[in-house]
C-alpha positions as CSV (number, residue, x, y, z in Angstrom):
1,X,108.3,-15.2,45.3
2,X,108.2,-19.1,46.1
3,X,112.0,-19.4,45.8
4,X,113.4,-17.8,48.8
5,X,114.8,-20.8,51.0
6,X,114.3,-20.3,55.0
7,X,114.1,-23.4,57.4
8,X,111.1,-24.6,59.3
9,X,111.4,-24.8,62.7
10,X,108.2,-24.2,64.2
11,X,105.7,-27.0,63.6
12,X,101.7,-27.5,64.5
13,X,101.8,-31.3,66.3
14,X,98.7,-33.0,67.6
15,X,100.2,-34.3,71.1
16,X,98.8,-35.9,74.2
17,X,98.1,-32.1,75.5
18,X,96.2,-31.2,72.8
19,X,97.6,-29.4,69.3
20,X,100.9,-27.5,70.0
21,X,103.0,-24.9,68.4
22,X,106.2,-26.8,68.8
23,X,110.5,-26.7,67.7
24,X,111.4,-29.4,65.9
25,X,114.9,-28.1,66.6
26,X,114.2,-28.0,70.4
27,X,116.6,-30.8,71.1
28,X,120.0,-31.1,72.6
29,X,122.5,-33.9,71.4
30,X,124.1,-36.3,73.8
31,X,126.4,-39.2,72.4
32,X,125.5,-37.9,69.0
33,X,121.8,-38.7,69.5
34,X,119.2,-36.3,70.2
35,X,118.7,-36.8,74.2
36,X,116.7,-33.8,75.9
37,X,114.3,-30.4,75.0
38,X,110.5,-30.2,75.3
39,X,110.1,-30.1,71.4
40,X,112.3,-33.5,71.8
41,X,110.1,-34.9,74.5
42,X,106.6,-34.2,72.7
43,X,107.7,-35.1,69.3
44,X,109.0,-38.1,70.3
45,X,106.0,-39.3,72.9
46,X,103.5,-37.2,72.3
47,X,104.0,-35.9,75.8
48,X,106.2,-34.0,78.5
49,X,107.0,-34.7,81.9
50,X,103.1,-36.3,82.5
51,X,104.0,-37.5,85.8
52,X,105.1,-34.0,87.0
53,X,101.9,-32.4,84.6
54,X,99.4,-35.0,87.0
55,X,101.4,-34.4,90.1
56,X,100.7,-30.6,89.9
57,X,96.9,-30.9,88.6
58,X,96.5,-32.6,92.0
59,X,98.3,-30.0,93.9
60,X,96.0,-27.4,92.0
61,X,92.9,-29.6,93.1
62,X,93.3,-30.0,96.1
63,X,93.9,-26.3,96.5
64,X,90.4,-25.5,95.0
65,X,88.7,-28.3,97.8
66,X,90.3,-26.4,100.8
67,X,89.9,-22.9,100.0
68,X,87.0,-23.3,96.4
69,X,86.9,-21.6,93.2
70,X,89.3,-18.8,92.1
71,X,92.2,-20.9,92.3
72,X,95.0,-19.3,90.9
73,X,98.4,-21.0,89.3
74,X,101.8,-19.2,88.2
75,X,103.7,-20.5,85.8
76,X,107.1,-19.2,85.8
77,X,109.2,-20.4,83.3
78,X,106.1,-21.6,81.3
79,X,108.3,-22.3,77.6
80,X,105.6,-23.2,75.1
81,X,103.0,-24.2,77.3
82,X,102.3,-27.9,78.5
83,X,101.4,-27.2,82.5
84,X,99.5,-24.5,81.6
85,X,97.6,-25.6,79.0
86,X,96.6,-28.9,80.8
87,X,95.9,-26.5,84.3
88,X,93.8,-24.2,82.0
89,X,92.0,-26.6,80.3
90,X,91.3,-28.6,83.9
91,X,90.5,-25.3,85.8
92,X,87.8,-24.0,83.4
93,X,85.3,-22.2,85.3
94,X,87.1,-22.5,88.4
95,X,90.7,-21.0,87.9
96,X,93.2,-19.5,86.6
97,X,96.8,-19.5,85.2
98,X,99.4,-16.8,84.5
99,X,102.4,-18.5,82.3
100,X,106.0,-16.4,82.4
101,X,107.9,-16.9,79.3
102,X,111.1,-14.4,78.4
103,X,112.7,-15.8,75.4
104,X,110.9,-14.3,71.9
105,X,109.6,-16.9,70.0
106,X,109.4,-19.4,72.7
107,X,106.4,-16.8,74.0
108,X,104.6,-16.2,70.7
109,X,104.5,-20.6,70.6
110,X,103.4,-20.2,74.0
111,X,100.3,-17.8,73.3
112,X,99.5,-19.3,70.1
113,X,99.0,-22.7,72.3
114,X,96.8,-20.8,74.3
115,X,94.8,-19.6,71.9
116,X,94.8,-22.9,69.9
117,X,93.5,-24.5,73.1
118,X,90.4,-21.9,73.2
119,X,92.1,-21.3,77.0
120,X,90.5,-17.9,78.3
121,X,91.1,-18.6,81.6
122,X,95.1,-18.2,80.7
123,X,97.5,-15.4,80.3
124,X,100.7,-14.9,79.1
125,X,103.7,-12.5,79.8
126,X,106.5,-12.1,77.8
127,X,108.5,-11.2,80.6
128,X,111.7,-12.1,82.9
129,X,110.9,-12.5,86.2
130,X,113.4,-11.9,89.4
131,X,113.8,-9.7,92.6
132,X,113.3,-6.4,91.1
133,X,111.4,-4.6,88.3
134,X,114.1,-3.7,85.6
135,X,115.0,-4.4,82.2
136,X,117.6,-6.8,81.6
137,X,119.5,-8.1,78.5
138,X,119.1,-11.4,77.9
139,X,121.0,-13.9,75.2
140,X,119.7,-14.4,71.7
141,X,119.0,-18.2,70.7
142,X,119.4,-19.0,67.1
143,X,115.9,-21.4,66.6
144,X,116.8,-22.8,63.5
145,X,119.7,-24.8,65.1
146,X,119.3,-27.5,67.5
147,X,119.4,-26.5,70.8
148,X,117.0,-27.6,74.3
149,X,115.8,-24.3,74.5
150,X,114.1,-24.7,77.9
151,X,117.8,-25.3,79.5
152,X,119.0,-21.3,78.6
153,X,120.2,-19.5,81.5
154,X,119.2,-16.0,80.6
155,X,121.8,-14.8,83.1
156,X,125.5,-15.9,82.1
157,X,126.2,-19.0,84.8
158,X,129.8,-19.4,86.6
159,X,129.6,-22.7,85.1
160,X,126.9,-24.6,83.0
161,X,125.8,-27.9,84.3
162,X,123.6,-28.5,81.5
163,X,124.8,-27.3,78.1
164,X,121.7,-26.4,75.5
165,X,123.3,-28.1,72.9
166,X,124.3,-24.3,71.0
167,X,126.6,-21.9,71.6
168,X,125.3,-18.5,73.6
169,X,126.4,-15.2,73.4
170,X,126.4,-13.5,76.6
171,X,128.0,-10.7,75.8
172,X,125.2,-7.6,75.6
173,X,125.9,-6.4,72.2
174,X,124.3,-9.4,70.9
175,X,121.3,-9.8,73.4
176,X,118.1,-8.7,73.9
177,X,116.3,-6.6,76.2
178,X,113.5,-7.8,78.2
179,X,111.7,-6.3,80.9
180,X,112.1,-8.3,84.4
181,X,109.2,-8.1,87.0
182,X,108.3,-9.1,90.2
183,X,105.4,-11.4,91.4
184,X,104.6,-9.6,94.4
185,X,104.2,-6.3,91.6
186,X,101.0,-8.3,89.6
187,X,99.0,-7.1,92.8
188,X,96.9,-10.5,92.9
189,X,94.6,-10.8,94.7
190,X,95.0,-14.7,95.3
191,X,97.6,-17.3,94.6
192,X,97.5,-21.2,95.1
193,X,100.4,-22.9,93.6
194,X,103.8,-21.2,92.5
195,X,105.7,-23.8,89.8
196,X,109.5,-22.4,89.3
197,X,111.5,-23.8,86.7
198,X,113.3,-20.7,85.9
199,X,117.1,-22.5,85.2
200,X,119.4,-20.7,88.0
201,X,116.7,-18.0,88.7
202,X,114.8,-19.4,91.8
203,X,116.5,-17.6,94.5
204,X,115.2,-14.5,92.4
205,X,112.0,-15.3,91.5
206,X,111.3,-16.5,95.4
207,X,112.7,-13.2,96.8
208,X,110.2,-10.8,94.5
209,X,107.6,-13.1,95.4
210,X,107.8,-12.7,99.2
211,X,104.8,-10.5,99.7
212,X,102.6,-13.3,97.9
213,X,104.0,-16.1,100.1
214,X,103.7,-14.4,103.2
215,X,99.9,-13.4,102.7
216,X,98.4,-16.6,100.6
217,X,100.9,-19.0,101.9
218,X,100.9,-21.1,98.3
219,X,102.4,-24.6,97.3
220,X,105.5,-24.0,95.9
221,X,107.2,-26.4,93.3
222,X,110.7,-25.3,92.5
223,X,113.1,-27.0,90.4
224,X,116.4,-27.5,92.3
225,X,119.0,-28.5,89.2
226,X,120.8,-25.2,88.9
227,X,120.1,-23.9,92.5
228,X,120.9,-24.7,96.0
229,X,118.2,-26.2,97.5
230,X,119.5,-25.3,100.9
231,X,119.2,-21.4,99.6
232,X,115.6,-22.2,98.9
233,X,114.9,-24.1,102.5
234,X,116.6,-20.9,104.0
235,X,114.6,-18.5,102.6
236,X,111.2,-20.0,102.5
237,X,112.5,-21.2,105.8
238,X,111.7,-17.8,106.8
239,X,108.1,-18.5,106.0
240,X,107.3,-21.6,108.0
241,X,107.8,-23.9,105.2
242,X,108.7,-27.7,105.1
243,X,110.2,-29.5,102.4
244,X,109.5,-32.7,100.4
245,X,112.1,-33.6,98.1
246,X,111.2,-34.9,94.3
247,X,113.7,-35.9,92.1
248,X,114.7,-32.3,90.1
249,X,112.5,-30.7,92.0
250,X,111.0,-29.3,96.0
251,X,108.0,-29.1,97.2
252,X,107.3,-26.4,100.0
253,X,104.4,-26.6,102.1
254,X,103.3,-24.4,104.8
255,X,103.7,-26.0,108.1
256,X,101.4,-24.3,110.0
257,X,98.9,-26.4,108.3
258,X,98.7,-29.6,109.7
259,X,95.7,-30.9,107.8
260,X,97.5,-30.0,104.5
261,X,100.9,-31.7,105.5
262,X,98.6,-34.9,106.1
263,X,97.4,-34.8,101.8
264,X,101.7,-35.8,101.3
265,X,103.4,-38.6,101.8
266,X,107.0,-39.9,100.2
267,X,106.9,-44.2,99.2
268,X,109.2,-46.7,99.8
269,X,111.2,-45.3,96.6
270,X,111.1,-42.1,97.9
271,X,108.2,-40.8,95.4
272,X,105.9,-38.1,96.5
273,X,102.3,-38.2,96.7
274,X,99.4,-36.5,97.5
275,X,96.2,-37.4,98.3
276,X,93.5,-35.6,97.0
């Protein structure tokens, strides 16, 4: 019964963000050294991009001192969990977070966290998301091999910029199907702060979230590697939007509110800050 060999790849660590269902294969190899992945990162340091983690805690705080309790986060492109779980556990009693995760077991890790955590005011979906409800096939990851499984483009890119550190499959025989919805068809009721990391996907994810961003008019953080920015500045352009720039990353805020624009303001270095 005890003999049957299998690898173990997901592991229980006690990291900076509290006990996490992690990969210990969720690394890519650079120069023959291990080099990037969130299971990499947290393994490693105990921690994953804090700076970004503290940056958006203050975006999510000072959404709750201009407009009070019943803040609401989206976290699109969640993977296992860190800015959720640190939102959650900082929003108790006064927010809540909906995390997006498509690949398989990267969403059970992610839910497990959540539940590890005691987080009730999160909830996950083990869904795509994009510009229109519909079921998709995306690749299948092989979790027992190395690979930075946050970096998957669930939609087969022209070229790869940044290679997971496996071999994937595009072709649909060997996918997976996963339903794709739209933010605009959760019908919520209120939304603060919009965080996209969604690797190619952000044009998408923007364009089925129009309804929200014209009626609450959120902070929107949107990772920029894989996408033109200048697509995102057009289309949230649209929307009376201006832009701070952040490294990987944008920051959109409306800029019909002159009293918000004032919280931001970009160093010397170019390093964004806010001013809570």
């Amino acid at each position: 019964m005890f003999s049957e060999q299998r690898p173990t790849a997901f592991i229980l660590a006690a990291t900076n963000h509290g006990p996490l269902i992690v990969n210990r294969n969720d690394y890519a190899m650079v120069d023959g050294r291990p080099c990037y992945g969130v299971g990499f990162n947290l393994l490693e340091t105990g921690s994953f991009d804090g700076s970004e983690v503290e940056f958006l805690l203050s975006l999510l705080r000072v959404q709750r001192q201009r407009l009070g309790d019943g803040v609401v986060f989206l976290d699109c492109g969640a993977n296992i969990g860190v800015f959720s779980i640190e939102a959650g556990r900082m929003m108790t009693h006064w927010g809540t977070v909906h995390a997006f995760e498509p690949q398989d077991f990267i969403f059970y890790a992610l839910a497990g966290n959540i539940a590890l955590n005691n987080l009730f005011n999160v909830q996950a979906h083990g869904v795509a998301l994009g510009a229109a409800d519909e079921v998709i096939t995306i690749p299948s990851v092989n979790y027992s091999q190395p690979g930075s499984y946050g970096s998957l483009e669930i939609k087969e890119p022209a070229t790869s910029m940044l290679s997971i550190g496996q071999s994937v499959d595009y072709t649909p025989e060997t996918g997976r199907q996963v339903r794709q919805i739209t933010l605009d068809g959760l019908n919520l009721k209120r939304v603060d702060l919009l965080k996209i990391d969604v690797e190619s996907m952000e044009i998408d994810v923007l364009m089925g979230a129009r309804l929200i961003i014209k009626t609450f008019r959120p902070l929107i953080w949107v990772e920029t590697l894989k996408t033109d920015a200048q697509r995102i500045k057009d289309l949230l352009g649209e929307y009376d939007y201006r832009f701070f720039d952040a490294g990987l990353n944008m920051l959109a805020v409306p800029a019909d509110d002159s009293e918000l624009l004032k919280r931001f303001w970009v160093n010397e270095e170019n390093v964004l800050f806010v001013t809570v």
